[in-house]
MARPALO-31730 format. One record per residue (C-alpha): residue in one letter; x, y, z. Coordinates in steps of 0.25 Angstrom, whole numbers, plus 5000, padded with zeros to 4 digits. Each point is the difference from the previous one (the first is absolute). Layout:
<nodes>
aXYZ...
</nodes>
This chain:
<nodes>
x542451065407x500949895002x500750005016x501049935007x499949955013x501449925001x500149935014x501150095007x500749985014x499950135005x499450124998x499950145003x498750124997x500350124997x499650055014x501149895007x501350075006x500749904992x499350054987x500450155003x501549955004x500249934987x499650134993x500850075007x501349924998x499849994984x499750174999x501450015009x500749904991x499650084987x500350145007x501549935003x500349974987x499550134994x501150065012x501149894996x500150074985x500450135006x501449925003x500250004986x500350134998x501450045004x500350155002x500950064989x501450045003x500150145005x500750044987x498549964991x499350095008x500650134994x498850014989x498749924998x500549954986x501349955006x499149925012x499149944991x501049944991x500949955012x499149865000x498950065008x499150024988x500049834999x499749985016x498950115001x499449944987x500149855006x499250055014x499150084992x499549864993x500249915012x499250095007x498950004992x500149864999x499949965013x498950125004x499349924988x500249865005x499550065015x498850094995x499649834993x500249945013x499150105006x498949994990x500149835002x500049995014x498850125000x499249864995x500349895009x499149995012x501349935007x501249944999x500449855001x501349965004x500349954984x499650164995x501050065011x501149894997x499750054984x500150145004x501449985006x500649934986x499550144993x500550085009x501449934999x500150034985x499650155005x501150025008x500949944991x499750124990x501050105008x501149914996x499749974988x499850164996x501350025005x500649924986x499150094992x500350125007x501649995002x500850094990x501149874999x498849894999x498750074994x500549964985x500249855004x498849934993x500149905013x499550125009x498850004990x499649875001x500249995015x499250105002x498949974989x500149855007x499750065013x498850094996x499549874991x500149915014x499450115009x498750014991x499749874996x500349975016x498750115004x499049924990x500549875008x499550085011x498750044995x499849864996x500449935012x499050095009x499049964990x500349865001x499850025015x498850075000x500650135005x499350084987x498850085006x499249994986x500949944989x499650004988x499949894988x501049924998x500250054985x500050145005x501349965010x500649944987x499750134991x500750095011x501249905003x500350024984x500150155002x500850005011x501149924992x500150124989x501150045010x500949905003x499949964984x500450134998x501250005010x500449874995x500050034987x501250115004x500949915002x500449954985x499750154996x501350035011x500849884994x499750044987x500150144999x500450055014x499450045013x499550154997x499049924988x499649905011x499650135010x499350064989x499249904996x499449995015x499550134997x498849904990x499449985014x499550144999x499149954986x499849865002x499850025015x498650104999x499549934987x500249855006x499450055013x498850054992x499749884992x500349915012x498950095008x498949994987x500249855000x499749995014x498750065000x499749944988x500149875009x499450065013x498850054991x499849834994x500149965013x498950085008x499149974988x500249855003x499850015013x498750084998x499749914990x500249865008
</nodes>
């Protein structure tokens, strides 16, 4: 299997005090922005509380629906994070530098939501494609990660090359499909654009099961060429 051992300044183990600090900086940054969409939501007036129906139609229907989505999306993007850095057998000073611009675009996703989720601005097909922008800019921004703390060396057993690749093309099904919302809002208006998000629910699983069939596929050639040479 093909490695990386990209010459890096510093570098910290997974059992250095600077290694544990760095973790617990990035899980505090994404427990932050899951806390920030809560601002979101602004109480009704007194008068909408009178009946469930009434309460529900005030605007708050568009703000709960806007944290329910950004916070799955940003529990997503920390469950990934975890599951990445659960491979590195470090971090080097270019990994943790990587890990702050994907955090940015993280907690940048509270303001966005706050476009799709306001009464006044959640049918402006802008809000759509700040937000979708900002979910395309945070993903793509964790494969830089992953590829950077390979490049230094920081993955405990990579795999090949070509499996990387595989993975990288699965991972883009959800920006393309966020991206992709944004002449759907221009075109025929930001509730059509929202829906369509909801192909991540399809494409998501059956890309993911592809990508992982693929994978072995090339893990398997691999070993046998190894046992081979």
């Amino acid at each position: 299997m093909g490695t990386d051992r990209g010459a890096s300044a510093e570098e910290y183990g997974r059992d250095s005090v600077e290694f544990s600090r760095a973790i617990a900086f990035f899980d505090a940054v994404y427990a932050f922005a899951v806390t920030l969409l809560v601002v979101n939501i602004d109480p009704p007036a007194a008068s909408d509380w009178t009946s469930l129906s009434k309460l529900m139609t005030s605007g708050l229907e568009w703000q709960l629906l806007g944290f329910g989505i950004s916070f799955v999306v940003i529990a997503v993007f920390w469950r990934v994070n975890h599951r990445l850095v659960a491979g590195f057998r470090g971090f080097s000073s270019a990994t943790i530098v990587a890990n702050l611009v994907a955090i940015a675009f993280v907690v940048l996703i509270p303001f966005t939501t706050q476009g799709i989720a306001d009464l006044e601005t959640s049918a402006e097909p802008l809000a759509i494609a700040l937000y979708a922008v900002n979910i395309s800019c945070a993903v793509l921004a964790q494969s830089v990660v992953f590829y950077v703390a390979r490049h230094d060396g920081m993955i405990a057993d990579p795999l090949p090359r070509r499996a990387d690749h595989i993975r990288f093309l699965n991972t883009l099904t959800t920006p393309a499909v966020f991206l992709l919302s944004i002449p759907i809002a221009y075109t025929w208006g930001a509730d059509a654009a929202r829906w369509s998000w909801a192909l991540l629910f399809v494409i998501g699983p059956l890309s993911g099961s592809l990508s992982e069939r693929a994978v072995a596929r090339v893990v398997a050639e691999s070993a046998t060429k190894s046992e081979r040479s």
